[in-house]
C-alpha positions as a Markdown table, in Angstrom:
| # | Residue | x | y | z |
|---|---|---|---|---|
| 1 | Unk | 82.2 | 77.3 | 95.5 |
| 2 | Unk | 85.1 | 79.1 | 96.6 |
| 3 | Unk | 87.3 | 80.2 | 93.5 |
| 4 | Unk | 90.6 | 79.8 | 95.5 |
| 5 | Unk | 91.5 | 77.8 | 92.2 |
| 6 | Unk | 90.7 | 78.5 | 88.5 |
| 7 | Unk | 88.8 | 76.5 | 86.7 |
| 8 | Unk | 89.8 | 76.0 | 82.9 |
| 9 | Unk | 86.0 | 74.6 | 82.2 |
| 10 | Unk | 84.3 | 77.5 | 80.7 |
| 11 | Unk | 84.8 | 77.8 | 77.6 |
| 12 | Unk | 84.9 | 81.0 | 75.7 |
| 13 | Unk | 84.3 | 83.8 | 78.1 |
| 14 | Unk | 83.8 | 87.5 | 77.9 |
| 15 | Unk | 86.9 | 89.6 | 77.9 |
| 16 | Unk | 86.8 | 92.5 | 80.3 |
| 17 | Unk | 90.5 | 94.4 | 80.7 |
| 18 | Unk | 91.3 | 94.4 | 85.0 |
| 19 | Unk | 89.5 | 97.6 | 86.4 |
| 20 | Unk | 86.8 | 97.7 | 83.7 |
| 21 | Unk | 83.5 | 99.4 | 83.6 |
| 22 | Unk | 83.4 | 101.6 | 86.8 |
| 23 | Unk | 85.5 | 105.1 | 84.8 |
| 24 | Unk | 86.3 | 107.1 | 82.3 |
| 25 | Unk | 88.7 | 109.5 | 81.3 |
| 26 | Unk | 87.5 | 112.7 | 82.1 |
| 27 | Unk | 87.9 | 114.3 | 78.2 |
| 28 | Unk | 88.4 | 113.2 | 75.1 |
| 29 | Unk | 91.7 | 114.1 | 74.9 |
| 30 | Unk | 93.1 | 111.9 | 77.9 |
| 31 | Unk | 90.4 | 108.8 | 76.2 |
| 32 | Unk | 93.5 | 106.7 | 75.2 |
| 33 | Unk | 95.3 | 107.3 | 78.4 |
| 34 | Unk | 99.2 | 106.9 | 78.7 |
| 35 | Unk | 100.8 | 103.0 | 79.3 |
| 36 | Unk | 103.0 | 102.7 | 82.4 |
| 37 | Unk | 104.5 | 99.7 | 83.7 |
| 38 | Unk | 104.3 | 98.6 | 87.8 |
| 39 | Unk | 107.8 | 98.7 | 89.4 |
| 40 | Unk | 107.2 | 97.2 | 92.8 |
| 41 | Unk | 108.9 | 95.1 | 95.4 |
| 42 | Unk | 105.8 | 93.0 | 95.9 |
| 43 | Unk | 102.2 | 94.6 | 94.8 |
| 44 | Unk | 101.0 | 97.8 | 94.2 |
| 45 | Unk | 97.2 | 98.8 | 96.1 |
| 46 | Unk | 94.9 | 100.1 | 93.9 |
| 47 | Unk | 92.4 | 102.9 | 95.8 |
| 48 | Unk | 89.2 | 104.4 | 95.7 |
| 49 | Unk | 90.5 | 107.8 | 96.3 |
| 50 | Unk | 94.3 | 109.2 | 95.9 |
| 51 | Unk | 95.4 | 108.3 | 99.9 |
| 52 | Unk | 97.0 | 105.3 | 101.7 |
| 53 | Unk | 94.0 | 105.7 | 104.4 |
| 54 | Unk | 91.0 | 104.6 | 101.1 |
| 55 | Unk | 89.8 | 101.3 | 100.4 |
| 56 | Unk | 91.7 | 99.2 | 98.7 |
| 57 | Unk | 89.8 | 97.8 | 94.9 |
| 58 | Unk | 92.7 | 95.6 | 93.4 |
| 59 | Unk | 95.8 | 95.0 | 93.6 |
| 60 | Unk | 99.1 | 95.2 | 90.7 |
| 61 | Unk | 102.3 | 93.1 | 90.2 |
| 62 | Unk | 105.3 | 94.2 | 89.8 |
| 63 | Unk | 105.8 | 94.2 | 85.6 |
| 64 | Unk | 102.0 | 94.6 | 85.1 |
| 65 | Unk | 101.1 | 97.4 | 82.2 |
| 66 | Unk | 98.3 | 99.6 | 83.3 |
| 67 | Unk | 96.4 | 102.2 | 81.5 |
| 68 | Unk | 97.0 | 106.1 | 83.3 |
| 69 | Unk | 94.0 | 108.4 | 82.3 |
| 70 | Unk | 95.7 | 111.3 | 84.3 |
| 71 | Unk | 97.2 | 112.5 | 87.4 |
| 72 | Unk | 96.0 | 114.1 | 90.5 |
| 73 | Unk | 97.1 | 115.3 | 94.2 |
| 74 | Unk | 96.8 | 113.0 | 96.6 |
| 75 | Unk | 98.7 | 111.9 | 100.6 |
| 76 | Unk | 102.7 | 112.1 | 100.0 |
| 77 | Unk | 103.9 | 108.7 | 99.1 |
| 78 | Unk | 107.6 | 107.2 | 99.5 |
| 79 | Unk | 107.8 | 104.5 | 97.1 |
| 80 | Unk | 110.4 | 102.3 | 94.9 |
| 81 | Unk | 111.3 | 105.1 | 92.4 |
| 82 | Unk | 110.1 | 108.2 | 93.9 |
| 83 | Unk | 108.2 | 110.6 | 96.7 |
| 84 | Unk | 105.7 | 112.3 | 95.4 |
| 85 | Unk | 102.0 | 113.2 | 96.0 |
| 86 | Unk | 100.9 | 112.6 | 92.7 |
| 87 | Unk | 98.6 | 109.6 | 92.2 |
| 88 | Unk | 97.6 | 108.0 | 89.1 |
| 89 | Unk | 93.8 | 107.5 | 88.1 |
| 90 | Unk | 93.5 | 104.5 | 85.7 |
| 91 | Unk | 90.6 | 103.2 | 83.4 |
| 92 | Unk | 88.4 | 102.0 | 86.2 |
| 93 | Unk | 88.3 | 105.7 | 87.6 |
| 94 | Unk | 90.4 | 104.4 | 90.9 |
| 95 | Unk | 93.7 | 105.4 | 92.1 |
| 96 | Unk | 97.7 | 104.3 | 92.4 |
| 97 | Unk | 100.5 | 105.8 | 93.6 |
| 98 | Unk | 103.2 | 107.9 | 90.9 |
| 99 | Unk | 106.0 | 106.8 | 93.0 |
| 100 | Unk | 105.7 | 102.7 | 91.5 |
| 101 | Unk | 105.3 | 104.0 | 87.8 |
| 102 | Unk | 107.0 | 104.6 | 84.9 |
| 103 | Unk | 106.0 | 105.6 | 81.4 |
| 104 | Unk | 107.5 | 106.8 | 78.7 |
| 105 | Unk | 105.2 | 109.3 | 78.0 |
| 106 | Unk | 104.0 | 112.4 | 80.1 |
| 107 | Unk | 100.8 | 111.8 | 82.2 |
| 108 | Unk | 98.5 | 114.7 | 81.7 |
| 109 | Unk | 96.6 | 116.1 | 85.1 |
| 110 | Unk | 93.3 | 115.5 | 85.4 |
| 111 | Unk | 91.3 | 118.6 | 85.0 |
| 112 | Unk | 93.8 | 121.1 | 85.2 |
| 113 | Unk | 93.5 | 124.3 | 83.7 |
| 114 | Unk | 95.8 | 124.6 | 80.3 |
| 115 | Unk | 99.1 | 125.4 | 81.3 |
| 116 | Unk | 99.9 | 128.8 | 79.2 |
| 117 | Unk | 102.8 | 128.4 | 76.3 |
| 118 | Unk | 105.7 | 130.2 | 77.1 |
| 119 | Unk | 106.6 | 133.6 | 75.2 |
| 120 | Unk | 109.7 | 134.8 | 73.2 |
| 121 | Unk | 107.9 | 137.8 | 71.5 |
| 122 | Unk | 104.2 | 137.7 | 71.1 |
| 123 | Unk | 101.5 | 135.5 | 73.3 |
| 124 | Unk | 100.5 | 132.9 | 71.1 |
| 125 | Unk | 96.5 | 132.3 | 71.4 |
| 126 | Unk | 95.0 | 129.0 | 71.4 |
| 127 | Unk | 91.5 | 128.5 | 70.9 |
| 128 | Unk | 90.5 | 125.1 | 73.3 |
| 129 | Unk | 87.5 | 123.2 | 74.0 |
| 130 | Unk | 86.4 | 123.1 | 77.8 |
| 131 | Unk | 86.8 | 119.3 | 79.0 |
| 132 | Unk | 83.3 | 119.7 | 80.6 |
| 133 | Unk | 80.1 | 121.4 | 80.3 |
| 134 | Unk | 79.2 | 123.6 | 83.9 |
| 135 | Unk | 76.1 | 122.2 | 85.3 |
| 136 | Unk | 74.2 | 123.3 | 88.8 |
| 137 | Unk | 72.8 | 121.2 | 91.2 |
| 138 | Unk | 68.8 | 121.7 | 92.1 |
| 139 | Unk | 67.6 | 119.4 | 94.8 |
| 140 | Unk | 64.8 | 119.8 | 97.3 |
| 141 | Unk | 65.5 | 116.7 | 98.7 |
| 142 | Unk | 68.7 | 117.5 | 100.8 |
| 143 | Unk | 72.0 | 116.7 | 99.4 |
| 144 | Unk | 72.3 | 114.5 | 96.5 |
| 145 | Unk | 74.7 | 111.2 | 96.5 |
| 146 | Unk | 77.6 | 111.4 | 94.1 |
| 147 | Unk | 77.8 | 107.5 | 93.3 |
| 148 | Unk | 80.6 | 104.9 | 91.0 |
| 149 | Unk | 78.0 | 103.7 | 89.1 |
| 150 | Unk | 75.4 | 105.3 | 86.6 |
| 151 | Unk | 72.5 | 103.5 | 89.7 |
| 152 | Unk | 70.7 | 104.5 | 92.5 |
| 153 | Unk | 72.1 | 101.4 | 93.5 |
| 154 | Unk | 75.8 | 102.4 | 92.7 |
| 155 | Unk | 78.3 | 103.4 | 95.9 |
| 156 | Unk | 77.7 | 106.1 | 97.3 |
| 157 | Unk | 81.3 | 108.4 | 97.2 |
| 158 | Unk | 80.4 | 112.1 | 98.5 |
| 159 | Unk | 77.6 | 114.1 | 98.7 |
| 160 | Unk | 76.8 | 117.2 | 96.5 |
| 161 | Unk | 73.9 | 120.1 | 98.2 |
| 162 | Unk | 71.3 | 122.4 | 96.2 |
| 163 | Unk | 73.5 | 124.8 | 94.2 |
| 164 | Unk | 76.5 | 123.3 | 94.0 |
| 165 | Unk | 78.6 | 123.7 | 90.7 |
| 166 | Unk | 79.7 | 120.4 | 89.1 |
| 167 | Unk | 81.6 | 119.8 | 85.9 |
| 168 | Unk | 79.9 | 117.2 | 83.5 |
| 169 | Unk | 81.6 | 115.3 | 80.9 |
| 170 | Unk | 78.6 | 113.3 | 78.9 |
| 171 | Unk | 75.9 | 111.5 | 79.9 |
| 172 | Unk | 75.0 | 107.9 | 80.1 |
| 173 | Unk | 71.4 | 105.4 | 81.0 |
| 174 | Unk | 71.1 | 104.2 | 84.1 |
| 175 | Unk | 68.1 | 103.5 | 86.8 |
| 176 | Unk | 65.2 | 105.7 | 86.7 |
| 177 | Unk | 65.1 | 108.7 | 89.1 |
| 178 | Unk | 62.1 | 111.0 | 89.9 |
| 179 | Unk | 64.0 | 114.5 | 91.0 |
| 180 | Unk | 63.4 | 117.7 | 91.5 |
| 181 | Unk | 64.7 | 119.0 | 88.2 |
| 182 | Unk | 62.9 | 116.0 | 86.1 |
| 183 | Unk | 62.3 | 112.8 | 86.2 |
| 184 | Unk | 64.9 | 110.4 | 84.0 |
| 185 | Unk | 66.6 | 107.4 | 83.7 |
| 186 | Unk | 70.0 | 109.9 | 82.7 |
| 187 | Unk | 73.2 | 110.0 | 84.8 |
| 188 | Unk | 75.8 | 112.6 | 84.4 |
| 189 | Unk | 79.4 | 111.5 | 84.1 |
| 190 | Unk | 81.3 | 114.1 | 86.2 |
| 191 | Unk | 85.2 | 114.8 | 85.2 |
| 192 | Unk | 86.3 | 112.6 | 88.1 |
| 193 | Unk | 84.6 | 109.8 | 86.5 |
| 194 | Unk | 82.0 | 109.4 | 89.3 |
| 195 | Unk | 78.0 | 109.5 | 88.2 |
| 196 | Unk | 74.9 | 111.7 | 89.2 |
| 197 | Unk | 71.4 | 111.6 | 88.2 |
| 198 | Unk | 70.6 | 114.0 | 85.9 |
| 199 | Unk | 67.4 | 114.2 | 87.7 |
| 200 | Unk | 69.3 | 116.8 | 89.7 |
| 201 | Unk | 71.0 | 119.0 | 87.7 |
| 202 | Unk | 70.5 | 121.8 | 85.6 |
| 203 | Unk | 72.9 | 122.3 | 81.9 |
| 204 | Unk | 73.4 | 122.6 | 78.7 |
| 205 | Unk | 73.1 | 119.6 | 76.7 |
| 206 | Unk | 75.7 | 116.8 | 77.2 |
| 207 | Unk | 77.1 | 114.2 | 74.7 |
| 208 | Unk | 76.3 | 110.7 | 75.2 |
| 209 | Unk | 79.4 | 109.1 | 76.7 |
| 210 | Unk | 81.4 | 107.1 | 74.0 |
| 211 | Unk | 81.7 | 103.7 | 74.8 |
| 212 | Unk | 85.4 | 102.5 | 76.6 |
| 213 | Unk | 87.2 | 100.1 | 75.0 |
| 214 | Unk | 88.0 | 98.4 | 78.3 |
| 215 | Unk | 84.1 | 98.2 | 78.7 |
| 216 | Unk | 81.6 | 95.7 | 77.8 |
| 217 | Unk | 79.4 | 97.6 | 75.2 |
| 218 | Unk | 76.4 | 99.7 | 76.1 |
| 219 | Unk | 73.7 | 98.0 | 73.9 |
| 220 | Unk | 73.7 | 93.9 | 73.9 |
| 221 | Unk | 73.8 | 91.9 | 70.5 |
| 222 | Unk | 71.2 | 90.0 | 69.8 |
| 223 | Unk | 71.8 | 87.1 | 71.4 |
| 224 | Unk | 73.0 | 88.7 | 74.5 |
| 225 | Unk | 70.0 | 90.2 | 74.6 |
| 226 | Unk | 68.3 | 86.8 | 74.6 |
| 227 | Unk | 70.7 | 85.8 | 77.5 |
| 228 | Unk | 69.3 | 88.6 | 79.5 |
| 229 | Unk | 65.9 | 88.3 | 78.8 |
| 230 | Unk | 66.2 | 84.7 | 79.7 |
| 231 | Unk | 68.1 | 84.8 | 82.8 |
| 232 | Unk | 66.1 | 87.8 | 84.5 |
| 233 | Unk | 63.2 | 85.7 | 86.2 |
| 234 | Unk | 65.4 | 83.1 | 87.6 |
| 235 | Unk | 67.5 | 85.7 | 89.2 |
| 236 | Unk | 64.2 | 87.4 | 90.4 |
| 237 | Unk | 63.0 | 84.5 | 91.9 |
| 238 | Unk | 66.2 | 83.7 | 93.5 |
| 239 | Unk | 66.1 | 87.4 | 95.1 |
| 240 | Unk | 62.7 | 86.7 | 96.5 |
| 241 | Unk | 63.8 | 83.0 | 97.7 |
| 242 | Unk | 67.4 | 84.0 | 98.9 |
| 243 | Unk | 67.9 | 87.7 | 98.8 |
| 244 | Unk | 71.0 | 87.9 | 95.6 |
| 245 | Unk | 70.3 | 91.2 | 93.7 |
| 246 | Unk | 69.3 | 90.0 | 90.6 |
| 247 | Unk | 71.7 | 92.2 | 88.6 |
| 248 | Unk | 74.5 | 90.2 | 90.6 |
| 249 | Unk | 73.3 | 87.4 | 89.8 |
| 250 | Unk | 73.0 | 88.0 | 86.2 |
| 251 | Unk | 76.2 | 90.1 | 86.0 |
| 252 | Unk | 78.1 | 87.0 | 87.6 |
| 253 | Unk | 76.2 | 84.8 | 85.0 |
| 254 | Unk | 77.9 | 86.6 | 82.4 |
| 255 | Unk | 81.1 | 87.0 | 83.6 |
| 256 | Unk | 81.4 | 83.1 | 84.4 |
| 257 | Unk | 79.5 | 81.7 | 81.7 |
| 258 | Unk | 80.7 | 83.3 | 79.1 |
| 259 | Unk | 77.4 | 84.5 | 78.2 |
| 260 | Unk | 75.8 | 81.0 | 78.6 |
| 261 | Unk | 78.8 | 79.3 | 75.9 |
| 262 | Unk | 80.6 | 77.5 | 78.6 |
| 263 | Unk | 80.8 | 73.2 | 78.6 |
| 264 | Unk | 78.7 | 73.3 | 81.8 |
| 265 | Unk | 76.3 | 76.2 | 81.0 |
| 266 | Unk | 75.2 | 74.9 | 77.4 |
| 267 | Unk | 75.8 | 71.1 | 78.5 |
| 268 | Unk | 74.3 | 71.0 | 82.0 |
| 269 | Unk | 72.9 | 74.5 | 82.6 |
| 270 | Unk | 75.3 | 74.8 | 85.5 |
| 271 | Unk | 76.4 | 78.6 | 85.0 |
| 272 | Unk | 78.3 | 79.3 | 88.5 |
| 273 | Unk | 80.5 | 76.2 | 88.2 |
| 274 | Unk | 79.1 | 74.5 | 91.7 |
| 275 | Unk | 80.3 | 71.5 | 92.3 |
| 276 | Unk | 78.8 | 68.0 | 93.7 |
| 277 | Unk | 79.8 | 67.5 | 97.6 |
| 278 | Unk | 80.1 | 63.7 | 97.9 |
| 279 | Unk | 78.2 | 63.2 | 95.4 |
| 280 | Unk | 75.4 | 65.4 | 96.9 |
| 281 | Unk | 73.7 | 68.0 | 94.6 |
| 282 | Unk | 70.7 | 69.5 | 96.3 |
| 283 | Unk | 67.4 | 70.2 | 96.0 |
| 284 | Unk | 67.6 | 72.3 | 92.8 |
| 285 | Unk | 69.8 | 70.3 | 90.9 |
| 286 | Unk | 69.0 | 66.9 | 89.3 |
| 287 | Unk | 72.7 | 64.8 | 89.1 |
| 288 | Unk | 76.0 | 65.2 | 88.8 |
| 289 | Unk | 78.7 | 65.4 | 85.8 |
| 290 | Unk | 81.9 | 64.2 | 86.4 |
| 291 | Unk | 84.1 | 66.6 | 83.8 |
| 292 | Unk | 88.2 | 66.4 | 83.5 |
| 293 | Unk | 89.6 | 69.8 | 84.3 |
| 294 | Unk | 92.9 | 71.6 | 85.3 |
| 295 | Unk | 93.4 | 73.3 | 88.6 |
| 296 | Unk | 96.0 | 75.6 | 89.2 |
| 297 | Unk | 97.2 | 76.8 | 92.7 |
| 298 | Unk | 97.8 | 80.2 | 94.2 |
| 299 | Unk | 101.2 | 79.5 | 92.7 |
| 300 | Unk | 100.4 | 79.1 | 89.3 |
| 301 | Unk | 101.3 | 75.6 | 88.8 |
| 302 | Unk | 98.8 | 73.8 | 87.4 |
| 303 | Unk | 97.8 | 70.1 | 87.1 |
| 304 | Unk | 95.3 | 67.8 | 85.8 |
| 305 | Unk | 92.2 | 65.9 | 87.8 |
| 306 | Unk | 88.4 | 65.8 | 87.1 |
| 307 | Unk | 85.5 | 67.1 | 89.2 |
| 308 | Unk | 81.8 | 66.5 | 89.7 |
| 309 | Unk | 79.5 | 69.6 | 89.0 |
| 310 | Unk | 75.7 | 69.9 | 89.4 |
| 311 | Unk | 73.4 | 69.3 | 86.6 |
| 312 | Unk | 70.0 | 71.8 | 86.3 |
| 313 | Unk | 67.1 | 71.1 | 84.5 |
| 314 | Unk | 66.3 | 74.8 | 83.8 |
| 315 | Unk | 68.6 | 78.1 | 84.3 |
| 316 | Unk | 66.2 | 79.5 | 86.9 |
| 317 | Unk | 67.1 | 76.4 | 89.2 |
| 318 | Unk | 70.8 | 77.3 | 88.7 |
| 319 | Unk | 70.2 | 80.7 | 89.4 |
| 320 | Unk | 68.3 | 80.0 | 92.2 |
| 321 | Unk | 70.9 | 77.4 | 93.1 |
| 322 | Unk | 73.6 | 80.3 | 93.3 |
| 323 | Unk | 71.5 | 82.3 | 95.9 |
| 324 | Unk | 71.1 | 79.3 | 98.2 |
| 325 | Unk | 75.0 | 78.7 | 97.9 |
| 326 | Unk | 75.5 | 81.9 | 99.1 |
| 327 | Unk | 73.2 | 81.9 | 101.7 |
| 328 | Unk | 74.0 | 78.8 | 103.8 |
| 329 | Unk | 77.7 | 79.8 | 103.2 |
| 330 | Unk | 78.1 | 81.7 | 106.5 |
| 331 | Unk | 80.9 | 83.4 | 104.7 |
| 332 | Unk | 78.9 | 85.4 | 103.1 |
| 333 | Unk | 76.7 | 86.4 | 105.6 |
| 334 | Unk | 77.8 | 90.2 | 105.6 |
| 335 | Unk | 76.6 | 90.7 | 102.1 |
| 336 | Unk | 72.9 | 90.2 | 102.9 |
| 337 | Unk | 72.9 | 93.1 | 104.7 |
| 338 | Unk | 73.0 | 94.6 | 101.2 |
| 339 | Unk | 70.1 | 92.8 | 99.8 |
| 340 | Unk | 68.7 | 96.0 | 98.1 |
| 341 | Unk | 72.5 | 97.3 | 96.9 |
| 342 | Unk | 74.0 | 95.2 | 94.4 |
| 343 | Unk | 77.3 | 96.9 | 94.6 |
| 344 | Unk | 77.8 | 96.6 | 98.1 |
| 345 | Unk | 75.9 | 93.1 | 97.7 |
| 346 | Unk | 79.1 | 91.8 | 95.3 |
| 347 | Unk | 81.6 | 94.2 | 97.2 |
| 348 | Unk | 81.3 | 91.8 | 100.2 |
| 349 | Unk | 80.9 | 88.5 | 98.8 |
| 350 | Unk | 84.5 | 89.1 | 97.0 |
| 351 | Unk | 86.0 | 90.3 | 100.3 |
| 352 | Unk | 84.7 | 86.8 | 102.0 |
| 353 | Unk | 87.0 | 85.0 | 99.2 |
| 354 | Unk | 84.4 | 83.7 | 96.3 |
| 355 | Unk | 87.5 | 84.9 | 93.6 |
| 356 | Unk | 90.7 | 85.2 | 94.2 |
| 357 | Unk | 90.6 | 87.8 | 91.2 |
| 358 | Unk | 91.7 | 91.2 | 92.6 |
| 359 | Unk | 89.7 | 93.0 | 89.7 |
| 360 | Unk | 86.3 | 90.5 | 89.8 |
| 361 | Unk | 84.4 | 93.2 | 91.6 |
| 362 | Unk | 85.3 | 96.0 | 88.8 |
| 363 | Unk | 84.4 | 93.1 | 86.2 |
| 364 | Unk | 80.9 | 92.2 | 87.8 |
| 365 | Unk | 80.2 | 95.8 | 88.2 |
| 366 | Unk | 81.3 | 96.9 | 85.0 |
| 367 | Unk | 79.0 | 94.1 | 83.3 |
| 368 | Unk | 76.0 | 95.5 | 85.8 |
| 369 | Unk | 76.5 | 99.1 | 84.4 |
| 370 | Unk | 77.0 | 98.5 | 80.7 |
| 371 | Unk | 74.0 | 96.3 | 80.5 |
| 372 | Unk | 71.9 | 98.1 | 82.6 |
| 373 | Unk | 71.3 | 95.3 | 84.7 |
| 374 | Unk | 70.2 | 97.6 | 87.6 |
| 375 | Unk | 67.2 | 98.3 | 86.3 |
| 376 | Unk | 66.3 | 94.6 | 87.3 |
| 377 | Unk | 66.5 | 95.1 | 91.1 |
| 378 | Unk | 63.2 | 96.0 | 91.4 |
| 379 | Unk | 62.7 | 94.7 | 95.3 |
| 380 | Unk | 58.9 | 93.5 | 94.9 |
């Protein structure tokens, strides 16, 4: 099911804002960030780090209103309104340039030192609250992985070695790690907004992390919960069958379900929107529902016609269903060389085209992280 097109099928789904769940802001004070608006020629790159040389997680249009958490030095950038080396972290904890910007109000640096006031007569003393609590890393098992997600199954971004200082911001669950300092399920958020087991690191006691507005929240309702609990062994199995992680498999559930609340999902347990070929469905599927929809094209224009999507007796057989459509899809081939790490695991399937979304990584990730889905790879 390639989603060159969009579907208007599913119902009420859950709202993530673009670039959710991978950052934060690096202190309370910079939580509600500063609005700027994209002014571009065409589209504005989002990257994983402040350079022109990092990967590329999104993309902007021209008019777009982002979120800015704060600022940093980055590679020298000639854009529309401005050269500059200052790059822009937003909510998701990745990276634009300064020089497509503009906001009305001043973008505060990320993790600067306070910038001292200055004096006519007397110094006037502030007292202020350190953004982060100083922590020290202890590892006797060579140098620990700085990752984006609070998972030993997160992205790895740099490396940090025994001793190393690192500035902690509050703490967050995650997957369980046996370290050399303790063994936990804790991850450190560090002021860049990256994550590092706690396992590691040696401080004083950290705040939980307060949960992001832009985020999916941290403990499921009720039924939520339910939807979890009921999804898990049908994405298990289709792990063992096909090799999906089966926090992808749930996360993608979730994202294209609507938690389960779409027509297809609560009509015909169909939660991936796959379609009938010819009016083939499969070995896992039992029929085929012809629904009226509206498909809209890469530009925008949208018009009516109806579709046949498989029917499922059970959810396990659409989940198990999803991880045989990606694995005859040679497509997709690349991302089974990720079978045990799911964010690599999505990472590729989006780059082979299965969403034309430029942010439906950071949304499948973001679910994976709020709900803890991780903790659901357990590669048995």
């Amino acid at each position: 099911m390639r989603h060159s097109s969009r579907r208007l099928l599913t119902g009420t789904l859950l709202v993530l804002a673009a670039g959710a769940g991978l950052g934060a802001a690096p202190s309370a004070a910079q939580a509600a960030g500063v609005t700027a608006v994209v002014d571009v020629n065409s589209q504005l790159k989002v990257r994983a780090t402040p350079s022109l040389a990092a990967a590329i997680k999104g993309t902007l249009h021209d008019g777009q209103k982002v979120t800015v958490v704060c600022s940093v030095t980055g590679q020298n950038v000639r854009g529309k309104l401005r050269t500059t080396a200052t790059w822009d972290r937003l909510t998701n904890g990745y990276y634009v340039s300064d020089s497509y910007l503009t906001s009305a109000k001043k973008i505060p640096s990320c993790g600067a030192a306070p910038v001292a006031e200055k004096v006519k007569a007397k110094p006037v003393v502030k007292a202020t609250t350190p953004a982060y609590v100083a922590g020290k890393v202890r590892t006797a098992d060579g140098p620990v992985n700085v990752r984006t997600t609070p998972s030993a199954a997160g992205v790895p971004v740099r490396k940090v070695v025994n001793g190393a200082a690192v500035q902690l911001v509050c703490t967050v669950p995650g997957s369980g790690v046996k370290g050399t300092v303790r063994t936990t399920n804790l991850w450190d958020r560090l002021s860049d907004g990256r994550y590092l087991s706690h396992a590691y690191v040696v401080s004083a006691d950290l705040k939980p992390c307060a949960p992001s507005s832009t985020t999916a929240p941290s403990t499921p309702t009720a039924t939520q919960a339910q939807f979890i609990a009921a999804a898990v062994s049908g994405a298990q199995a289709g792990w063992r069958q096909y090799g999906v992680p089966p926090s992808v498999t749930i996360a993608q559930a979730i994202l294209e379900s609507g938690w389960g609340r779409s027509g297809l999902a609560a009509v015909d347990r169909n939660y991936f929107g796959i379609k009938c070929q010819n009016g083939a469905y499969g070995t896992l599927a039992n029929g085929c529902h012809v629904y009226a929809t509206t498909e809209c094209d890469k530009a925008g224009k949208c018009f009516p016609m109806s579709d046949a999507f498989r029917t499922y007796a059970t959810m396990a057989h659409s989940f198990r269903d999803h991880g045989n459509f990606l694995k005859v899809n040679k497509r997709y081939t690349p991302a089974f060389a990720y079978t045990k790490d799911a964010n690599n695991f999505i990472w590729q399937v989006w780059k082979a085209g299965y969403a034309t979304d430029p942010n439906y990584y950071t949304k499948v990730t973001g679910i994976m992280t709020a709900f803890n889905l991780y903790k659901y790879d357990t590669w048995k």
